[in-house]
mmCIF file of the C-alpha atoms, coordinates in Angstrom:
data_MODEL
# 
_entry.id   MODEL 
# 
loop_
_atom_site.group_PDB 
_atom_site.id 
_atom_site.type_symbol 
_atom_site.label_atom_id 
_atom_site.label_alt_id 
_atom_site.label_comp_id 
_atom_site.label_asym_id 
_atom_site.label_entity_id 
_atom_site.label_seq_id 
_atom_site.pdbx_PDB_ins_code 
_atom_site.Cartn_x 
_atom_site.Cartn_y 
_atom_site.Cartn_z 
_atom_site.occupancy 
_atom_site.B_iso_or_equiv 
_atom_site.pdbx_formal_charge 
_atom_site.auth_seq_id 
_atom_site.auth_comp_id 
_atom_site.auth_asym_id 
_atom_site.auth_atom_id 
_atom_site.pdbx_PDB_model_num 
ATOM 1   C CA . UNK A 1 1   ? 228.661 44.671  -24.059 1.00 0.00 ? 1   UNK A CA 1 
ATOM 2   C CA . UNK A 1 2   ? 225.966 46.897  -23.685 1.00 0.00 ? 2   UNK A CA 1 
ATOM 3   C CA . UNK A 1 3   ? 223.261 45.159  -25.987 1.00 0.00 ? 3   UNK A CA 1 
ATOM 4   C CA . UNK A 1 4   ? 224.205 41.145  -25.092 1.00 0.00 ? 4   UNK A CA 1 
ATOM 5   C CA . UNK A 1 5   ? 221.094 41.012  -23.138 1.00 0.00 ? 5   UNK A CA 1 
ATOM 6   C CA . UNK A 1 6   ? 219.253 42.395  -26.068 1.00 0.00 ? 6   UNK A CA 1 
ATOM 7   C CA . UNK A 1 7   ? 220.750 39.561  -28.494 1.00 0.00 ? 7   UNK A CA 1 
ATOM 8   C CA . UNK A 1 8   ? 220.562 36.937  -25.891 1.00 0.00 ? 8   UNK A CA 1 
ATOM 9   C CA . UNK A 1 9   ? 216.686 38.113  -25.480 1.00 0.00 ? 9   UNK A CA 1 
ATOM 10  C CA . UNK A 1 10  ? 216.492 38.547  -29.210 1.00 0.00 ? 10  UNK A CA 1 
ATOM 11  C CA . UNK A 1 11  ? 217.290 34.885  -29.440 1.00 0.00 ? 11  UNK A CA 1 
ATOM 12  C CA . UNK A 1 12  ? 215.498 33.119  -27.399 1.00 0.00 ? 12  UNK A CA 1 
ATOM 13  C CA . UNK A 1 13  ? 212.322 35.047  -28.592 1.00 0.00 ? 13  UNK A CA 1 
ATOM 14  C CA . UNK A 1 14  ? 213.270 33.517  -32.328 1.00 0.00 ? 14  UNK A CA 1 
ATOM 15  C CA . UNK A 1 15  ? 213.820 29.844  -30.532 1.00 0.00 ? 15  UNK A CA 1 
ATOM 16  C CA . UNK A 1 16  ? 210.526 30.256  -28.809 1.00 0.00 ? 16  UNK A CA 1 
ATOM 17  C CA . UNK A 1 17  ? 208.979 31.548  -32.033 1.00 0.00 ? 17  UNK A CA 1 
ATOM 18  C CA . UNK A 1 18  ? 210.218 28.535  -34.480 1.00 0.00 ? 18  UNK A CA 1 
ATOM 19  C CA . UNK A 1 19  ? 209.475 25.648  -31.638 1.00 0.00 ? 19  UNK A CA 1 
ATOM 20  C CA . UNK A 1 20  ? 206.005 26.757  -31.520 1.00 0.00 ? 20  UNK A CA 1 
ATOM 21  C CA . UNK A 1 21  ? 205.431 27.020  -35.090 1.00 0.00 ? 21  UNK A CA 1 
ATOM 22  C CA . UNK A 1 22  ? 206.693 23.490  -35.447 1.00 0.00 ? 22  UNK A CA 1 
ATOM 23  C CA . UNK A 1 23  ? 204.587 22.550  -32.777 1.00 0.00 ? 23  UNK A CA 1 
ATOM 24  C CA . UNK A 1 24  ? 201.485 23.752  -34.576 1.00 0.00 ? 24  UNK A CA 1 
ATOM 25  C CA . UNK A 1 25  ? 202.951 22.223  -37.899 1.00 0.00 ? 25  UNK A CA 1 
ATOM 26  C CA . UNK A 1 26  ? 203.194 18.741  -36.165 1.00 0.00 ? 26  UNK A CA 1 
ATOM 27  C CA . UNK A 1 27  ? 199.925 18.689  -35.033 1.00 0.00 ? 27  UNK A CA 1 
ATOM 28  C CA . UNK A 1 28  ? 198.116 19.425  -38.115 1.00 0.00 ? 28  UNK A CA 1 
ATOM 29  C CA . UNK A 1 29  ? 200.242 16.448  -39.407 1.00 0.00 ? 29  UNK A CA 1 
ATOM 30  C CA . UNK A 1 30  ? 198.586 13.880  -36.807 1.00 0.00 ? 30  UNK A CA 1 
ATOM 31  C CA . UNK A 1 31  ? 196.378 11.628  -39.000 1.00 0.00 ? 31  UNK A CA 1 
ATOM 32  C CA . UNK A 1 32  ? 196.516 9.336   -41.952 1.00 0.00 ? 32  UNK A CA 1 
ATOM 33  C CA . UNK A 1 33  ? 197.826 10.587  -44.818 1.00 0.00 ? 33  UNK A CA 1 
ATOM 34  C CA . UNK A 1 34  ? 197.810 9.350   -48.976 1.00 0.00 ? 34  UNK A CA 1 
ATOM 35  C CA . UNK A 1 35  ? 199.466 9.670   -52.007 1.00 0.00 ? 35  UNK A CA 1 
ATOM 36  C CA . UNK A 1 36  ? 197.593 10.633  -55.064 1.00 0.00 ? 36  UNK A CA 1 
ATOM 37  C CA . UNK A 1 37  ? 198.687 6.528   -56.116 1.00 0.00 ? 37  UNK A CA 1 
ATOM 38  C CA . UNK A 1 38  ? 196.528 5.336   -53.200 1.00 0.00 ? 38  UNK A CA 1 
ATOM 39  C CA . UNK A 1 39  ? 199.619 2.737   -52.434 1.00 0.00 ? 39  UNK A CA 1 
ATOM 40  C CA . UNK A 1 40  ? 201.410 4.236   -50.269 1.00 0.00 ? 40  UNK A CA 1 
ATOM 41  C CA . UNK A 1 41  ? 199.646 5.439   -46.258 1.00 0.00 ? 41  UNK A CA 1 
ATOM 42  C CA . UNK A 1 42  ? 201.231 7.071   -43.918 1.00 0.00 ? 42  UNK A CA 1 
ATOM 43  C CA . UNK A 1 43  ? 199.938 6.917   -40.381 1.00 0.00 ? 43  UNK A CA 1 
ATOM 44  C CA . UNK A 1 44  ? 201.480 9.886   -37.959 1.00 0.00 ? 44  UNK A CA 1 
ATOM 45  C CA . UNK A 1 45  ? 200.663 9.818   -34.244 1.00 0.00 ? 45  UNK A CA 1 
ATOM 46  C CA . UNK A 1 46  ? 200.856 12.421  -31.980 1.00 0.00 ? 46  UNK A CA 1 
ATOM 47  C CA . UNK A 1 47  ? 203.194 10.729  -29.920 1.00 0.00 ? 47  UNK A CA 1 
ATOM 48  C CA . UNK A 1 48  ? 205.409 11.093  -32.641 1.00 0.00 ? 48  UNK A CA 1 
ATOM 49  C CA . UNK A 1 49  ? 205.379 7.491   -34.146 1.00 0.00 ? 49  UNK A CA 1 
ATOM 50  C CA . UNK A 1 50  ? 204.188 6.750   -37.722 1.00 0.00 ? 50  UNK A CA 1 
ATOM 51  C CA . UNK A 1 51  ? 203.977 3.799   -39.751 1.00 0.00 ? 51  UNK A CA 1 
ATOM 52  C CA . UNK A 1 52  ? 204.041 3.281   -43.285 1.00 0.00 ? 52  UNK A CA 1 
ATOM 53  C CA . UNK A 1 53  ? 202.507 1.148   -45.725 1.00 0.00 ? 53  UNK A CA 1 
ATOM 54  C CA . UNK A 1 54  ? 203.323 0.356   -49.239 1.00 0.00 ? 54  UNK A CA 1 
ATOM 55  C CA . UNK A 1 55  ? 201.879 -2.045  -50.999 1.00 0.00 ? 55  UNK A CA 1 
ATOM 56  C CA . UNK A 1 56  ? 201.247 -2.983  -55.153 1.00 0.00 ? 56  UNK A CA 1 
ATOM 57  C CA . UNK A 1 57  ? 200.657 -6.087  -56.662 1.00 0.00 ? 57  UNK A CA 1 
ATOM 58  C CA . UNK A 1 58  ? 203.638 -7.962  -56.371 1.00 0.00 ? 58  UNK A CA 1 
ATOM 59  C CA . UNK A 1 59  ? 205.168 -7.001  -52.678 1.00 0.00 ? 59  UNK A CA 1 
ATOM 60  C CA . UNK A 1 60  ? 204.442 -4.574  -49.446 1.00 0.00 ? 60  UNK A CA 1 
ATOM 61  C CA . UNK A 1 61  ? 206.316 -2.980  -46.854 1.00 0.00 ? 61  UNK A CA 1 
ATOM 62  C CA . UNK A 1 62  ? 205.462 -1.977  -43.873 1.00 0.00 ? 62  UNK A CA 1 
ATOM 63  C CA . UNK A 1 63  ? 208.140 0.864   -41.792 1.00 0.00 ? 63  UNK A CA 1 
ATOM 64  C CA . UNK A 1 64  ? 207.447 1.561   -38.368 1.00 0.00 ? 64  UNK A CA 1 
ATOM 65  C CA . UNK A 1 65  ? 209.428 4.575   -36.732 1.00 0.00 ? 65  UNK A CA 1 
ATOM 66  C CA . UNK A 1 66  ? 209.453 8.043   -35.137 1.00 0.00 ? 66  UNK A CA 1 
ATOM 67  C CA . UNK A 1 67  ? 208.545 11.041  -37.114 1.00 0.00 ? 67  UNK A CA 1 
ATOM 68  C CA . UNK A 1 68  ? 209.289 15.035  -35.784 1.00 0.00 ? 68  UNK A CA 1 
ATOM 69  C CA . UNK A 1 69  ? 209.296 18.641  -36.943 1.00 0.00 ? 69  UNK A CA 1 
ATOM 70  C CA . UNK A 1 70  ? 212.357 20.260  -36.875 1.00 0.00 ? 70  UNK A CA 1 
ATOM 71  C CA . UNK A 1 71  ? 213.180 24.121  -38.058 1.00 0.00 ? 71  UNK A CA 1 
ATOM 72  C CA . UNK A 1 72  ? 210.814 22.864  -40.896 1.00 0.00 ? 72  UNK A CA 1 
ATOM 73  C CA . UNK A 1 73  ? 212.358 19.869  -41.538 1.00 0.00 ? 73  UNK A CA 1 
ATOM 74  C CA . UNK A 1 74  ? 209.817 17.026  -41.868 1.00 0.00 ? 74  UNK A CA 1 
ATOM 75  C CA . UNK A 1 75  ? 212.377 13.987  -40.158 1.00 0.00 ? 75  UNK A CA 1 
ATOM 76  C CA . UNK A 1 76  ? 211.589 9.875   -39.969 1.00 0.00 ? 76  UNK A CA 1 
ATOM 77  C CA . UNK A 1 77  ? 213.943 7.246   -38.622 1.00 0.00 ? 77  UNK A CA 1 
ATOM 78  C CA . UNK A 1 78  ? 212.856 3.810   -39.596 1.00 0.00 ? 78  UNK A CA 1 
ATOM 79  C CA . UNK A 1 79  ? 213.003 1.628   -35.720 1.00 0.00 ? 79  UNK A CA 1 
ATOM 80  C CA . UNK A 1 80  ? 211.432 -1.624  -37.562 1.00 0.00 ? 80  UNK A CA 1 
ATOM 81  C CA . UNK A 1 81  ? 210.525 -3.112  -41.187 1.00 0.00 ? 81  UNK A CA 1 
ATOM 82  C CA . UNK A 1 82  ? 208.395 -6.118  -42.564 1.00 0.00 ? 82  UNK A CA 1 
ATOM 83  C CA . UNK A 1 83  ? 208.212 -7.242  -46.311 1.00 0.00 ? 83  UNK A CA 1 
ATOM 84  C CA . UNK A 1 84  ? 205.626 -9.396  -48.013 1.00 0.00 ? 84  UNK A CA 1 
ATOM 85  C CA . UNK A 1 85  ? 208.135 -9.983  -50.534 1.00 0.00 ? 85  UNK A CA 1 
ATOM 86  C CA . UNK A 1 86  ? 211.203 -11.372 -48.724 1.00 0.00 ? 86  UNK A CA 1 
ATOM 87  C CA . UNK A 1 87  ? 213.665 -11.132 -51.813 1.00 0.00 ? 87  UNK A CA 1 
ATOM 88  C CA . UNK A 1 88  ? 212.987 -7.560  -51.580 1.00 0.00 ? 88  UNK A CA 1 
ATOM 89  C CA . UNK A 1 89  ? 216.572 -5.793  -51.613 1.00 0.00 ? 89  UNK A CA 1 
ATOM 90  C CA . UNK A 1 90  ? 216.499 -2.067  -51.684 1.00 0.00 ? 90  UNK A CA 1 
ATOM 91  C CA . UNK A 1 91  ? 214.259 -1.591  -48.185 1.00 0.00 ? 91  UNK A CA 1 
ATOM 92  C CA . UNK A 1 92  ? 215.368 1.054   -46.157 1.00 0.00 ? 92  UNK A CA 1 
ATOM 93  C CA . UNK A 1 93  ? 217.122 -0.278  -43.142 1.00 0.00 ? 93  UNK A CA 1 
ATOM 94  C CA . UNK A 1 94  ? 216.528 0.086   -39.298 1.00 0.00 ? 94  UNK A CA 1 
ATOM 95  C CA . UNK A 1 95  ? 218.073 3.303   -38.060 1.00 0.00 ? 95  UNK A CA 1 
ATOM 96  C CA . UNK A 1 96  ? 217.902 4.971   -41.618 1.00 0.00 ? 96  UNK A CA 1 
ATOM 97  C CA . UNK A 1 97  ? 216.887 8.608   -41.409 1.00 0.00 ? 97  UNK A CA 1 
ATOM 98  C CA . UNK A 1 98  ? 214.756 10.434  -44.069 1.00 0.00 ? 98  UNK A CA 1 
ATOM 99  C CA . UNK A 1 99  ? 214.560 14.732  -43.828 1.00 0.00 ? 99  UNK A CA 1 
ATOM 100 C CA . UNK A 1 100 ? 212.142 16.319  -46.263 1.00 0.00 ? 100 UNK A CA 1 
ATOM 101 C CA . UNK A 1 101 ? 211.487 19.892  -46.362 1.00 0.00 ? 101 UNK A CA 1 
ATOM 102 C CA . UNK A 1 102 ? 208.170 21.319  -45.139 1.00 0.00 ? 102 UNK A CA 1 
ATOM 103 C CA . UNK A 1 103 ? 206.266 22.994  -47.753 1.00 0.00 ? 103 UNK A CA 1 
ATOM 104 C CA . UNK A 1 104 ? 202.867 22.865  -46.073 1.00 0.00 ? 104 UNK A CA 1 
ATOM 105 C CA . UNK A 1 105 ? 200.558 21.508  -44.247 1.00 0.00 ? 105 UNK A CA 1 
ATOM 106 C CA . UNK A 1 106 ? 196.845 22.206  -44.072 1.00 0.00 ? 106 UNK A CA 1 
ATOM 107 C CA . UNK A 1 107 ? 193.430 20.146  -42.721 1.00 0.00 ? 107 UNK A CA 1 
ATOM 108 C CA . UNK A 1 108 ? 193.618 18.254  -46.456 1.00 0.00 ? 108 UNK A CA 1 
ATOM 109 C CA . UNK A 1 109 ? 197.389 18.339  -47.385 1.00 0.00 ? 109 UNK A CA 1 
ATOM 110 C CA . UNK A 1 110 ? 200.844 18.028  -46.913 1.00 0.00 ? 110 UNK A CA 1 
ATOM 111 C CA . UNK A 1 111 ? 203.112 19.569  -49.112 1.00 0.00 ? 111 UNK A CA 1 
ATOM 112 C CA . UNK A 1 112 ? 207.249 18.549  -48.671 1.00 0.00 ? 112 UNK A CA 1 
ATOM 113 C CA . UNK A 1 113 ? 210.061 18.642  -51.145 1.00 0.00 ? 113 UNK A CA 1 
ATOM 114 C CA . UNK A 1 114 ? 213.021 16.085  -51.203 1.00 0.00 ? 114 UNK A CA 1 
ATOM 115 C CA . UNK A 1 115 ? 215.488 15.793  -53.873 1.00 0.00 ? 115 UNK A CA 1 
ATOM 116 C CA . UNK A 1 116 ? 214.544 18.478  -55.963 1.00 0.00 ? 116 UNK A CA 1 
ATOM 117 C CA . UNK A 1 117 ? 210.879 17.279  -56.207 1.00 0.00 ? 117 UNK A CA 1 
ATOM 118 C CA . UNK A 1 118 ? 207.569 18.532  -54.373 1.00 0.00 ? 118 UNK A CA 1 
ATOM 119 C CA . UNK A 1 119 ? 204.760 15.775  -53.196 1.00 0.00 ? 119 UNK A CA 1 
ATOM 120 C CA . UNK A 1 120 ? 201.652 16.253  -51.882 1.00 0.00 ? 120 UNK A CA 1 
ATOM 121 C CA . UNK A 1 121 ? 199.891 14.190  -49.569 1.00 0.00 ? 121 UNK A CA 1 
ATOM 122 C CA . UNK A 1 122 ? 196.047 13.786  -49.355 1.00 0.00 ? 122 UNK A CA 1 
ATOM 123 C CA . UNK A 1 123 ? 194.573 13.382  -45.563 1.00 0.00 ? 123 UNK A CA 1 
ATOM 124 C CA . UNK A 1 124 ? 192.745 9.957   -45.672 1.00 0.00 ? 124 UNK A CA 1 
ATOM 125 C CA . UNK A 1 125 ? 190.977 10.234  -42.161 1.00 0.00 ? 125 UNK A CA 1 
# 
């Protein structure tokens, strides 16, 4: 009984400690971002909206959604979707939810990990 005011003070100094970090993690994600391809942009906004483009030669798509930082978990849920190529099946749909793990994230890249592979983002702006 005696040291519940040290764990309850213990805790909220490690909530404090990870919201902030993810705070400054988010902002140094704000910008437009690249894969090493070129195809595919990423556009994150500090109000915590992104949109994504992805485009080749044959067909684009365009996701629109909200992006946030959570315990170091990079998360995006898709709120809208457009397709050049309308006989394009495997498009993520509205509401879907993507979590990558946060490797790093500097003023030139981001660095996440997602089913057991690491990419790297180039910032384009």
């Amino acid at each position: 009984m005696k040291y519940t005011l040290s764990f309850v003070g213990l805790g909220l100094l490690l909530l404090i400690s990870c919201g902030s970090r993810d705070g400054r993690l988010g902002k140094k994600m704000v910008g437009t971002w690249t894969t090493d391809r070129g195809s595919d942009v990423w556009i994150l906004s500090p109000d915590g909206s992104f949109d994504q483009k992805w485009a080749d030669k044959t067909y684009g798509v365009d996701y629109k959604g909200t992006w946030e930082i959570r315990d170091r978990i990079f998360i995006f849920t898709i709120t809208n979707k457009t397709s050049i190529n309308l006989n394009l099946t495997n498009m993520a749909p509205i509401g879907f939810v993507t979590r990558f793990n946060l490797v790093g994230a500097d003023g030139g890249h981001l660095t996440f990990e997602t089913g057991g592979m690491t990419n790297q983002w180039e910032r384009k702006q």
